[in-house]
C-alpha positions in Angstrom: -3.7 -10.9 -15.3 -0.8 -12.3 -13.5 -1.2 -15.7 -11.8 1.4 -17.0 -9.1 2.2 -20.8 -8.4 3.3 -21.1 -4.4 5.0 -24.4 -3.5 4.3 -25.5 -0.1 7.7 -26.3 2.1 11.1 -24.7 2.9 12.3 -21.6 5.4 12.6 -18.2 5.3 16.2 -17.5 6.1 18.4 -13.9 5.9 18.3 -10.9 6.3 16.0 -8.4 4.3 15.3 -4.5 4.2 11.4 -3.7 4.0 9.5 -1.3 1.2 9.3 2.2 2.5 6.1 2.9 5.1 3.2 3.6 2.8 1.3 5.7 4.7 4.4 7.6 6.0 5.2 8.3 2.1 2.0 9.4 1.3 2.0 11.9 3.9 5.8 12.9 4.0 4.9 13.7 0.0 2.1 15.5 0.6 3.4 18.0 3.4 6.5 18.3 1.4 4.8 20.0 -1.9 2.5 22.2 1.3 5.6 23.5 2.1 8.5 26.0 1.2 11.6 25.2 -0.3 13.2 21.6 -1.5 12.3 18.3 0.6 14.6 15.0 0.2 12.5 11.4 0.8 14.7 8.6 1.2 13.2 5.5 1.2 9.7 6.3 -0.6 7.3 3.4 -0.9 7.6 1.5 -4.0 4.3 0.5 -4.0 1.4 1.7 -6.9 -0.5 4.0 -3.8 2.5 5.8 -3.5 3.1 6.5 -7.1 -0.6 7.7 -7.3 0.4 10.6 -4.7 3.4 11.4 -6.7 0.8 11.5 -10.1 -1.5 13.6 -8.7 0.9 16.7 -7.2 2.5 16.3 -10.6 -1.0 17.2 -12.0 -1.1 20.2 -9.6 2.3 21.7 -10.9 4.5 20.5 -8.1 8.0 20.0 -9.0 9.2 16.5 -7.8 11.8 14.2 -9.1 11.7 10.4 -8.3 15.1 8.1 -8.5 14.5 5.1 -7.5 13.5 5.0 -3.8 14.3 8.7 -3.0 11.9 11.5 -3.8 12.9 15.5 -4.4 10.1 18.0 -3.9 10.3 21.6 -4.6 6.9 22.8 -2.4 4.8 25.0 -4.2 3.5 26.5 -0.3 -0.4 26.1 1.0 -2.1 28.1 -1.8 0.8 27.3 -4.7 -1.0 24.2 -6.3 -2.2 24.9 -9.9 -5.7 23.8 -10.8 -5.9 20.6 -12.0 -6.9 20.5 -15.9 -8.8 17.5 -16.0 -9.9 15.2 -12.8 -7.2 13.2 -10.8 -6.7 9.7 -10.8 -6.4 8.6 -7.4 -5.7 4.6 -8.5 -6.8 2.5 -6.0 -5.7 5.0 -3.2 -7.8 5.6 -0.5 -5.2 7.3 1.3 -4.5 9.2 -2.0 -7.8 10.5 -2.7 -8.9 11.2 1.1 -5.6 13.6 2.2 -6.0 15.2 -0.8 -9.9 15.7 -0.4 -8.7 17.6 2.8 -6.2 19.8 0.9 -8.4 20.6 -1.6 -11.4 21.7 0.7 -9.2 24.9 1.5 -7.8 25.5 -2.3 -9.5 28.4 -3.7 -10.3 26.8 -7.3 -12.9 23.4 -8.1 -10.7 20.3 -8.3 -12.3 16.3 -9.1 -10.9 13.5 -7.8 -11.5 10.1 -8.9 -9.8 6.3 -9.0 -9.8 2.9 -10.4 -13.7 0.4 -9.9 -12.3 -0.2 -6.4 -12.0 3.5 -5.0 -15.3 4.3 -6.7 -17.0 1.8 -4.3 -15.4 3.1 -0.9 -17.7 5.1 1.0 -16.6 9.2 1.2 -19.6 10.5 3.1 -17.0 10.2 6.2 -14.8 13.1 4.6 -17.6 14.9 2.7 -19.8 15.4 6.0 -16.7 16.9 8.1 -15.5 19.3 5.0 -18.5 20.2 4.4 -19.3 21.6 7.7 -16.0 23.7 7.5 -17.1 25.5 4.8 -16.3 22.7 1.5 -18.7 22.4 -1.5 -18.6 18.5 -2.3 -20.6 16.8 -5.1 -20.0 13.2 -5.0 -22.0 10.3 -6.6 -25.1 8.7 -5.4 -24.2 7.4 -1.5 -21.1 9.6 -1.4 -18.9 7.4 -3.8 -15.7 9.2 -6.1 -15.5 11.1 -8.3 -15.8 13.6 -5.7 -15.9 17.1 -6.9 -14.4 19.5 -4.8 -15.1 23.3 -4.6 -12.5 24.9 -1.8 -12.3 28.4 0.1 -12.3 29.6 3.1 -12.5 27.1 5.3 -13.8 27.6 9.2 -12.4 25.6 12.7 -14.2 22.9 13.8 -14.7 20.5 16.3 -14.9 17.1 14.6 -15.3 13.9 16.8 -15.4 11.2 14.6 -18.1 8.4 14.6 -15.6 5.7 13.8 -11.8 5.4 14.0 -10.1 6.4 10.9 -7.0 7.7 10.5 -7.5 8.6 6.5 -10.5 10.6 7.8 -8.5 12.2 10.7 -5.5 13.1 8.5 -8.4 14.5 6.0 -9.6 17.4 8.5 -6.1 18.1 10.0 -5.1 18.7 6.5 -7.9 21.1 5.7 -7.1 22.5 9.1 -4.0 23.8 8.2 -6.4 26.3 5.7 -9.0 26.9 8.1 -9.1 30.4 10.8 -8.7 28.9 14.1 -8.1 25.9 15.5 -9.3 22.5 14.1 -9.7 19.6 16.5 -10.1 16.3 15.8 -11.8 13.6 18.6 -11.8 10.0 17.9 -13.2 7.0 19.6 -10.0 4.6 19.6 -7.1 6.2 18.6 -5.3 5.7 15.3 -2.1 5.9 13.8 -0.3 9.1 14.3 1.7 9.6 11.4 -0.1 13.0 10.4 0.3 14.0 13.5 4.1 13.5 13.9 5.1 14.7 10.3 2.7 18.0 10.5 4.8 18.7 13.5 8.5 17.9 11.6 7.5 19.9 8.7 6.3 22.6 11.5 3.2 23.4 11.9 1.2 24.2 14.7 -0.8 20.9 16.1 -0.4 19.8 19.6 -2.0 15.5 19.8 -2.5 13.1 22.6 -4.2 10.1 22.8 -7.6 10.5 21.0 -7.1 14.1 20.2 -5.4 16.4 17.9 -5.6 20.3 17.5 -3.7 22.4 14.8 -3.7 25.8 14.0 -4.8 27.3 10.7 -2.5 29.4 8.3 1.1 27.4 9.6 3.5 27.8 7.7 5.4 24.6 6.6 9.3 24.4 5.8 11.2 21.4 3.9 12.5 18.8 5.1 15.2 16.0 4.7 13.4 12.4 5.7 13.5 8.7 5.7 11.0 6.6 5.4 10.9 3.5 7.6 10.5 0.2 6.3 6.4 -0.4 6.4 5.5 -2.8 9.3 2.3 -3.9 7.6 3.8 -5.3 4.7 6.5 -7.0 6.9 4.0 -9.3 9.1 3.3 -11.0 5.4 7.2 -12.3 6.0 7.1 -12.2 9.3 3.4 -15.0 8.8 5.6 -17.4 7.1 8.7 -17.4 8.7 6.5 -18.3 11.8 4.8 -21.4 9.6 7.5 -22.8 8.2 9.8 -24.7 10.1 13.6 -24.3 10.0 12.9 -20.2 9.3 15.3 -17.6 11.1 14.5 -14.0 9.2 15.4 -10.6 10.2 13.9 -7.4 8.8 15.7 -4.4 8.8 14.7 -0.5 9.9 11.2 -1.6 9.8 8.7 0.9 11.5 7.9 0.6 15.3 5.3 3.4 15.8 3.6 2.4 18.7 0.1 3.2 16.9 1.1 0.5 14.8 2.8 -2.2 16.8 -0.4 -3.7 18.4 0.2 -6.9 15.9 3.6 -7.6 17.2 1.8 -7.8 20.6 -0.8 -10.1 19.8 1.8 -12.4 18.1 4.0 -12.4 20.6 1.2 -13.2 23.4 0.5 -16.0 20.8 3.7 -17.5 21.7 5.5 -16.1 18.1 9.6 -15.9 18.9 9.8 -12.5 18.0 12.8 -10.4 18.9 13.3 -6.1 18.4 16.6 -4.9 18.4 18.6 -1.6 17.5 15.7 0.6 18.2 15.9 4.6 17.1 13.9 7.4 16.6 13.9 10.0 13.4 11.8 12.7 12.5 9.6 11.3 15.6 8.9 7.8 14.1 10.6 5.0 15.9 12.3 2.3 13.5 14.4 -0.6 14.6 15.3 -4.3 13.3 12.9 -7.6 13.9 14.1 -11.1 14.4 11.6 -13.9 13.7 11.6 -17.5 13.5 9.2 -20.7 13.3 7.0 -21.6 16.1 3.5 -22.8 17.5 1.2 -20.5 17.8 -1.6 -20.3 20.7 -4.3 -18.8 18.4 -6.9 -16.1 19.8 -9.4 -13.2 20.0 -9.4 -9.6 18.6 -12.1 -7.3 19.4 -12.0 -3.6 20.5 -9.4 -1.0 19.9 -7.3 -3.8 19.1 -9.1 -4.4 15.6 -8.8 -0.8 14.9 -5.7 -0.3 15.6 -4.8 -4.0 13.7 -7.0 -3.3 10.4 -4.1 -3.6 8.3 -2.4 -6.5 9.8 -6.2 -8.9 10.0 -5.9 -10.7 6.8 -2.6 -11.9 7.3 -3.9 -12.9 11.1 -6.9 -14.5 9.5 -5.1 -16.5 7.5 -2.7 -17.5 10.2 -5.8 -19.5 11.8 -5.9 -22.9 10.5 -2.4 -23.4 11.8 -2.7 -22.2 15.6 -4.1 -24.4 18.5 -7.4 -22.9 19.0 -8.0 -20.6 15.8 -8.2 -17.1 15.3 -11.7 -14.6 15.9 -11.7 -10.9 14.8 -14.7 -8.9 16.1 -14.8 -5.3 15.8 -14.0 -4.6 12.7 -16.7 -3.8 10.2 -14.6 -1.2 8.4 -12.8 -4.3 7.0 -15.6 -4.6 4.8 -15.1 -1.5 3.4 -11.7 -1.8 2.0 -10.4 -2.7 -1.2 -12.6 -5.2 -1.5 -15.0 -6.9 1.6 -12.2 -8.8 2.7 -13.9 -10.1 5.8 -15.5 -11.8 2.5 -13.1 -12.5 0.2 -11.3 -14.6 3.5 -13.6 -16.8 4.4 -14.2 -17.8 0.3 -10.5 -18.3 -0.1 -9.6 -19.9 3.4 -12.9 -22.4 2.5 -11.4 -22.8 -0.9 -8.3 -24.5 1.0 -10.9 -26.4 3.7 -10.1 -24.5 6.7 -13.1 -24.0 8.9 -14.0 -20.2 8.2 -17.1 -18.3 9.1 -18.2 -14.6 8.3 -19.4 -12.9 11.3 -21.4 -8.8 10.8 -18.2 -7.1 12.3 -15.2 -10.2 11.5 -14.5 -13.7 10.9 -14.0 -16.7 13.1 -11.2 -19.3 11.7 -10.7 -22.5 13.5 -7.3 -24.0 14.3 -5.3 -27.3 13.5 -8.1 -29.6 14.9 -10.2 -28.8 11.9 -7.3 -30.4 9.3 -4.6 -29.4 7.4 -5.5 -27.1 4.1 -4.9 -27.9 0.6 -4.4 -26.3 -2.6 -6.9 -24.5 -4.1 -7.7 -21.6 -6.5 -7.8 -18.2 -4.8 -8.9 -14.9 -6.0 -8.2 -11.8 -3.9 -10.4 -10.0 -5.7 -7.7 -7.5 -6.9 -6.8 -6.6 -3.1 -3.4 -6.7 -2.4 -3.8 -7.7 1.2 -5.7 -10.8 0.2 -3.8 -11.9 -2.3 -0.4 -12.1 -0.1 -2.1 -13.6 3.2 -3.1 -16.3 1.1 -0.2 -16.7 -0.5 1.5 -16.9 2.7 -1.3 -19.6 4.0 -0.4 -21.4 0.7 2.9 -22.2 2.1 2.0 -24.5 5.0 -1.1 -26.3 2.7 -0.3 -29.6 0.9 -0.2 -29.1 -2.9 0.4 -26.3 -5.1 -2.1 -23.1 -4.5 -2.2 -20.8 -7.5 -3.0 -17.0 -6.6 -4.6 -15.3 -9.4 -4.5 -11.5 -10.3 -1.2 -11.8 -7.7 0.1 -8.6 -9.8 -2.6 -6.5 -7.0 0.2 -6.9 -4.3 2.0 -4.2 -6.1 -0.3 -1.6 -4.7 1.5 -1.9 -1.5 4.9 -4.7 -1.8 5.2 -4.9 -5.4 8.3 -7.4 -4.8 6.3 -9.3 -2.3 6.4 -12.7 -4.3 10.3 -12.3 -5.5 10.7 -11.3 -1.8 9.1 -14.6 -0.8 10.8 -16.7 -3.4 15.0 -15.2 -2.7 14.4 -15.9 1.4 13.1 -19.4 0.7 15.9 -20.1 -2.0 
């Protein structure tokens, strides 16, 4: 295990290009070996999820390249996978192992699907209950924990309005929609990220999505496509949380993603009082992109509850973290499904941000974090508990504490920005 040393003091300055958009990648993949003919991926995330896609289509005969950040898919079609010899290693993918779970429930062989201790102890019963219905045999562990074990067919439409907001678990029955006779729709409470959505329709099926809802027609055919990934927005708030902490910092990130499903953190920043600036905005392949100036400021502190934490899960940690260093602190309420993540990271905040002697308390559904009044932090020992997301809010928290904070197992930020920490280090140099 791999233990970083972070320094408190200097700014982030330059200029900087992001990882490719992880969940764009995984799905950009995944459509491109359901479809006919060659795709092109520029841009592919670099982080360990992403490889874990790659790993498991190789397992299922697809023929894909990888050179450096650009990806080359030759798409076996909807029914062209080979059965998988032995189960699938799904890493510590949730995204991996869920979109696939939805493939598979319309393959006409048994496939298993497992991942690392982490994946084994997310919760699948979400995916298993809607397959099921459509026609899916699914054995899973005890509770509905991986290895799931997949038998697919002939899948049937459904209906499927979703308990709680997850795009993994929408993406999941769209995907097995594409097998299924009908149309499939898919109702959610708060809507999600539409990625699916927008790259089912580039590839071209048949799927027609508004706000909350999203329909597509079984048996479309899908044809290549030439892509580029944007730069992934949830890995950029990690630079985008120090720059604002440490004074002296002017950074600008480069063709980062600006889906609106996703941009809800840039809000709440911004009504924060972060100097935040987007400029050169475009749109390819239906996914807006554009550049994002930041530089140090005060920050007003406040509340996230509702749709907001859904539509936020990604970006909380880093906004947790944030807390000890705005005026009146930072509450997150809403958002339970943060305990089921990589690890309970409502959790695994407040034991790290105590560790440093902020104020921090666990709530049922969040965390409340007080501000400056409650004093400065200091160096301490933190363990992320081998979630990525942890590990770099900390890190980033780390930089505004007095004394020298040592993150340990920091090598878990490569499941999402594996050059996170050189990142760091070149735009303070």
């Amino acid at each position: 295990m791999t233990d970083r040393k972070i320094a408190p003091g200097g700014a982030l300055r330059g200029e900087t290009a992001l990882p490719g958009d992880k969940s764009i990648s995984h799905r950009y993949a995944l459509l491109a070996a359901l479809a006919g003919g060659k795709s092109e991926i520029e841009n592919y995330a670099s982080a360990a999820d992403c490889a874990s896609t790659l790993s498991c289509l190789d397992a299922l005969g697809v023929n894909l390249h990888l050179d450096g950040a650009r990806v080359t898919i030759r798409g076996a079609g909807l029914h062209g996978f080979r059965p998988p010899a032995t189960p699938l290693d799904a890493g510590n993918s949730g995204t991996t192992l869920r979109l696939l779970a939805g493939i598979f429930a319309g393959q006409p062989f048994e496939s298993v699907i497992t991942g690392d201790d982490s994946l084994r102890r997310r919760p699948m019963r979400r995916i298993i209950d809607p397959l099921t219905r459509m026609g899916a045999t699914i054995a899973s562990e005890e509770g509905g924990f991986p290895p799931l074990r997949i038998r697919g067919g002939r899948l049937e439409a459904i209906r499927y309005e979703m308990p709680i907001p997850s795009a993994q678990v929408k993406s999941c029955v769209l995907l097995a929609g594409l097998h299924a006779g009908g149309s499939t729709s898919v109702v959610e409470p708060v809507a999600t990220r539409d990625h699916t959505e927008l790259a089912l329709a580039e590839f071209g099926a048949h799927i027609a999505a508004t706000a909350g809802m999203a329909t597509i027609s079984g048996g479309s055919e899908l044809s290549a496509r030439s892509l580029q990934v944007p730069g992934d927005l949830s890995s950029a708030v990690f630079l985008m949380g120090a720059a604002l902490l440490l004074p002296g910092s002017e950074l600008r990130l480069t063709g980062v993603g600006l889906n609106p499903t996703r941009t809800a953190v840039l809000d709440f920043l911004v009504a924060m009082g972060a100097p935040i600036c987007i400029s050169g905005r475009r749109t390819l392949a239906g996914e807006p992109r554009g550049e994002i100036e930041v530089r140090y400021g005060p920050l007003s502190g406040g509340v996230v509850s509702g749709a907001m934490s859904a539509r936020m899960i990604d970006e909380l940690p880093m906004l947790a973290a944030l807390g000890p260093f705005t005026e009146r602190g930072i509450t997150i309420l809403d958002a339970r499904e943060l305990r089921v993540k990589e690890t309970d990271r409502i959790a695994a905040l407040v034991e790290n941000l105590r560790r440093m002697g902020a104020k921090a308390e666990s709530l049922s559904d969040g965390i409340t974090v007080a501000g400056r009044e409650a004093g400065p932090l200091r160096a301490a020992e933190i363990d992320p508990h081998g979630d990525h997301r942890i590990a770099m809010a900390m890190a980033v928290a780390a930089l505004a504490a007095e004394g020298e904070t040592t993150i340990h197992e920091a090598e878990c930020a490569a499941v999402s920005f594996p050059a996170f920490f050189d990142t760091l280090d070149r735009l303070r140099a």
